[in-house]
C-alpha positions in Angstrom: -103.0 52.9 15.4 -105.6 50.2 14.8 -102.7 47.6 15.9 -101.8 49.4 19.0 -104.6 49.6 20.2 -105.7 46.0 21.2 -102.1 44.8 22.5 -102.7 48.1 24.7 -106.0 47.2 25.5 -104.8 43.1 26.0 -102.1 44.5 28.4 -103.9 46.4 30.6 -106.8 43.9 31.0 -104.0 41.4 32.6 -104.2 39.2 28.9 -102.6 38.3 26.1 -102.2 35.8 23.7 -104.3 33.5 25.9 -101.8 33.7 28.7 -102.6 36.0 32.1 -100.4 38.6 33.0 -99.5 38.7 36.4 -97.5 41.2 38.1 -94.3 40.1 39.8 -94.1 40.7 43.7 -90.9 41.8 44.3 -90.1 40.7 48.3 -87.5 43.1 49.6 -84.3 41.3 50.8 -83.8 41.7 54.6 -80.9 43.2 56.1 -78.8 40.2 56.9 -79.1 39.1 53.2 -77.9 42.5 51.5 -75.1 42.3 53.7 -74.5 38.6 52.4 -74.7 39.8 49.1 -72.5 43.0 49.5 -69.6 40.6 51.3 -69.9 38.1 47.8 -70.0 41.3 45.5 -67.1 42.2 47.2 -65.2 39.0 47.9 -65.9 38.2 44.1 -64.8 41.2 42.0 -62.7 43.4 44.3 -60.7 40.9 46.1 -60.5 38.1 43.8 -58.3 40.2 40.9 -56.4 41.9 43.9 -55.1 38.6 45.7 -54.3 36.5 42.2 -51.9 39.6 40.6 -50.6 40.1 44.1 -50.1 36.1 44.9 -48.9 35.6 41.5 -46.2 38.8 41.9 -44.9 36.9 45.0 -44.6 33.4 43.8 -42.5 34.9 41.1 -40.3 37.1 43.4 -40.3 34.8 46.6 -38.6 31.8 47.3 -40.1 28.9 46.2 -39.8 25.8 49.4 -40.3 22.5 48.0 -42.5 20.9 50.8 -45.9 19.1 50.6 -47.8 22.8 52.2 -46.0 25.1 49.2 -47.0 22.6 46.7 -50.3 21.8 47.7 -50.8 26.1 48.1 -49.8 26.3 44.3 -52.0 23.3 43.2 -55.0 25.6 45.0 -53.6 29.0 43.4 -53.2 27.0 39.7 -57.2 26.2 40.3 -58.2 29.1 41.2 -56.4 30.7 38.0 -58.0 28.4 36.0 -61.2 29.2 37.3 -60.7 33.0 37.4 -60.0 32.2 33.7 -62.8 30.5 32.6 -64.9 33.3 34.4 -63.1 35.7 32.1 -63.6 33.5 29.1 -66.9 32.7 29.3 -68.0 36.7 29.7 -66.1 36.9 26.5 -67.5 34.0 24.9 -71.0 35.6 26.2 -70.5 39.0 24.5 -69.2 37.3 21.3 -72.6 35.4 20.7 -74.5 38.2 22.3 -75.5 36.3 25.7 -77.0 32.8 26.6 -80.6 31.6 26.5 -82.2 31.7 29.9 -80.6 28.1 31.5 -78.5 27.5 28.7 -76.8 24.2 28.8 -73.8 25.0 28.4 -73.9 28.1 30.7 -74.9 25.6 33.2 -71.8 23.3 32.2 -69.7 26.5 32.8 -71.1 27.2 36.1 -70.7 23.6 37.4 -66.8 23.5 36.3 -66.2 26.9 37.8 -67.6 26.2 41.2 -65.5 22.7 41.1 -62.2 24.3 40.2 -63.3 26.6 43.5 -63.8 23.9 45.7 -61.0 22.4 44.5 -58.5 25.4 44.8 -60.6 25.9 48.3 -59.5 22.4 49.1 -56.0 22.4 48.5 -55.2 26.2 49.4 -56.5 25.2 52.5 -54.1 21.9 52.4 -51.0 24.4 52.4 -52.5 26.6 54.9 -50.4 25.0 57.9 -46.8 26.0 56.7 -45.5 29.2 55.4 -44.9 29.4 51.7 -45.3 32.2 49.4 -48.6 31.5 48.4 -50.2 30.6 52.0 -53.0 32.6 52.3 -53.2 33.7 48.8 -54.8 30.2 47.3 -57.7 30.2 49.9 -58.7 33.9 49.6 -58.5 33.9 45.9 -60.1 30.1 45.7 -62.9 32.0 48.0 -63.3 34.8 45.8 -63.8 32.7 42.5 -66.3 30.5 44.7 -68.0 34.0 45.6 -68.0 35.1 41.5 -69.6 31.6 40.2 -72.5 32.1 43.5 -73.0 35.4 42.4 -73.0 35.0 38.8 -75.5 31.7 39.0 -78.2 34.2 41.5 -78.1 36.2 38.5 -79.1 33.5 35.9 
């Protein structure tokens, strides 16, 4: 009891261990950036795995054109499976050692090469954008929706 007591006492007067406790003001989020947020909650866990098993289903199924718009659609899909991927992995890899330090390094070195396999799959979905192919509009959505994941995932950090 004689223990608890102090840190008790050290916590309520605002101190302890030398070091002032001050209470967090917590600034409510206006209305315009809830929606925001709801749109990249959305965009990054409901519609990202939607459009890569659907766009995948139809590049299998579909005919595949050989022009410069097809190929540059399934360079954008490929990076946004890859990032999509290391998302995955790196939640795993998170659980197995129990979670990362607050600004781990190399939590910061998987953010940086998610958001560039986004804007890279961003770049070239839109690149194939301009003729149809089976992947047209599959490589930006899902390029967008890994982009949304790695914004969302860094505002949590």
């Amino acid at each position: 009891m004689s223990r608890r007591l102090p840190i008790f006492v050290t916590l309520w007067r605002g101190k302890a261990r030398g070091h002032t406790i001050r209470p967090r003001r917590v600034l409510p989020l206006s209305t315009s950036s809830q929606v925001i947020f709801g749109l990249l909650v959305a965009a990054g866990y409901f519609v990202l795995p939607i459009a890569l098993i659907w766009g995948w289903a139809r590049w299998i199924n579909l005919a595949k054109p050989r022009t410069a718009a097809s190929i540059l659609s399934l360079a954008g899909f490929v990076l946004a499976t890859a990032s999509a991927l290391l998302a995955v992995s790196s939640i795993a890899y998170a659980q197995g050692i129990h979670g990362f330090r607050f600004y781990d390094p190399r939590l910061m070195r998987i953010f940086r090469c998610g958001v560039l396999l986004s804007l890279g799959a961003i770049v070239f979905g839109l690149g194939g954008v301009w003729r149809p192919s089976s992947l047209r509009w599959h490589a930006p959505i899902a390029a967008i929706g890994t982009l949304a994941f790695w914004v969302i995932a860094a505002e949590r950090e």
